[in-house]
N, C-alpha and C positions, 0 to 999 in steps of 0.2 A: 504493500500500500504506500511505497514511496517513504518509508519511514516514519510516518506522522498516523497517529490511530484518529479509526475512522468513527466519528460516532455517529449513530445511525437504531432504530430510529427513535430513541427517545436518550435526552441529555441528565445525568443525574441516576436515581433509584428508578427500578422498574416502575410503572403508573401501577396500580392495582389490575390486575388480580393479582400482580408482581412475582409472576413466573420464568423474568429473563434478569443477564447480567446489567451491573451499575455501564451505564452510557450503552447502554443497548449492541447487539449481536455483532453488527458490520464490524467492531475492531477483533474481534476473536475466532472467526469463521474464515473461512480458504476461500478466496476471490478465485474470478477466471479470467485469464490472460486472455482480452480481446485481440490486441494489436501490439507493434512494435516497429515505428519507424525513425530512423535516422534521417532527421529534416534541418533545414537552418538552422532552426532555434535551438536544437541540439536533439538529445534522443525522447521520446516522446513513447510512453506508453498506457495500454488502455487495457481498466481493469473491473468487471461488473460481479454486480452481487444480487441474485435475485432471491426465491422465494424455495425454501428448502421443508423439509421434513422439521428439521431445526427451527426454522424461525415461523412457522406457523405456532412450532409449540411456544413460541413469546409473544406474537404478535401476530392475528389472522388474516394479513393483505395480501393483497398479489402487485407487488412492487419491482424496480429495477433500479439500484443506487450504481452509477458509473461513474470511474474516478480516473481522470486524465493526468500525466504527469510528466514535463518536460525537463528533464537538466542537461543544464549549456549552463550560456553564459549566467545565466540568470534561473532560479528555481520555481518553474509554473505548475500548478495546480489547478485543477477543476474538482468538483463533486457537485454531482447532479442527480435528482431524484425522481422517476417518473411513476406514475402510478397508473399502472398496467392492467389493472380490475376495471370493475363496473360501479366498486362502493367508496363515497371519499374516506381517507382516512388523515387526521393532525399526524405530522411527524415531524421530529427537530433532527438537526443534521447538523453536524460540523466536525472541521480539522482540527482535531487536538494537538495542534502543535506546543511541542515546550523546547526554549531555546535558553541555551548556554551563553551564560556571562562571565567576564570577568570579575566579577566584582558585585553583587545585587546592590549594595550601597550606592554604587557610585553609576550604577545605568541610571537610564531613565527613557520615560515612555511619551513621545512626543503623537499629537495629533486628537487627544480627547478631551482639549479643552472646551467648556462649555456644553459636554453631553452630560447629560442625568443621569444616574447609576444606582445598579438597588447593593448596599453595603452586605453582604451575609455572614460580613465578619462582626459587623452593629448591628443583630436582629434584623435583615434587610429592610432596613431605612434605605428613602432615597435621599439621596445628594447630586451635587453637581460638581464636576472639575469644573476646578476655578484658575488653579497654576498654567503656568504656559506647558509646563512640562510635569511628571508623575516624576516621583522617585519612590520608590518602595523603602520602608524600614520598619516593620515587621510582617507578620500574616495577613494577607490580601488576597480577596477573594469577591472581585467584584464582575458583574455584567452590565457593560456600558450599553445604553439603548438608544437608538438612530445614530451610529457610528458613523462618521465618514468614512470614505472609500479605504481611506490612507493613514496607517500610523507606522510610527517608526519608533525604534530600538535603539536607542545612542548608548556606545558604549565605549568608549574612551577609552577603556584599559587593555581591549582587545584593537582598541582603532579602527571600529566598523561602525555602518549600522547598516542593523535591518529593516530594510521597508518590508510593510506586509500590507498588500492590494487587495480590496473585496469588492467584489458587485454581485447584488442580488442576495447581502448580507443586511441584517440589522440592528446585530450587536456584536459585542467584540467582549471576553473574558479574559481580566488581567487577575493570573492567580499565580500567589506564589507561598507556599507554606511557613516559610522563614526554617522552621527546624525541621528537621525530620521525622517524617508521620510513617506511620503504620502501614 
């Protein structure tokens, strides 16, 4: 799955009657290698997950989650969900990415100034970023709501940053544990 787990289709504890695992099945089931082409952008491959014996017993839809992924010069991603039945069904989706820093002190999280956020680490209270920029200093565990496209990762100590690009997203999860959990 391109290294990054895939959650799919519910984010968090099963919903009730809560017969499947925490962030739902896509990250722990065997994908099927669609494709595989070496293009411009660099190598580009395509990988789908549909509706098995297994995730009927978590979840009764007839779905298709397809996850594209290019590395070159630059690291691109898709994840897209179609819903291949006759019945609608709610499902949440996302790339669980977690990225390595130098330093957690001394990053910081540029681009969510100004979005609302529910706190889960304060009894999810909302709040607002108000800083130009985040820095983390202790356990964080928020979901930013109508994110812009674009936030970035400055990290000085490594002397990068990461941009990380969404569309057709409309929140963004800045979590980080501070100590080591279970």
């Amino acid at each position: 799955r391109g290294g990054v787990p895939v959650v799919f289709p519910w984010f968090g504890p099963c919903p009730p009657p809560g017969k499947g695992p925490q962030h739902g099945f896509a990250r722990t089931l065997p994908w099927s290698l669609v494709s595989v082409v070496d293009g411009a952008e660099g190598l580009t491959f395509v990988m789908e997950l549909g509706p098995s014996e297994a995730t009927r017993a978590a979840w009764p839809h007839e779905f298709r989650v397809r996850h594209e992924v290019t590395v070159g010069r630059r690291l691109q991603m898709a994840l897209a969900v179609t819903n291949t039945g006759s019945t609608p069904f709610r499902a949440e989706a996302a790339l669980h990415t977690y990225f390595s820093v130098s330093d957690v002190r001394q990053a910081r999280i540029e681009g969510l100034t100004g979005c609302e956020y529910i706190d889960k680490v304060d009894g999810f209270k909302r709040k607002r970023e108000d800083g130009a920029s985040l820095s983390l200093d202790g356990e964080t565990d928020r979901v930013y709501l109508g994110t812009p496209g674009t936030v970035t990762i400055v990290d000085d100590g490594f002397g990068r940053r990461v941009v990380v690009e969404a569309a057709g997203s409309a929140s963004t999860v800045v979590w980080n544990p501070w100590e080591t959990k279970g």
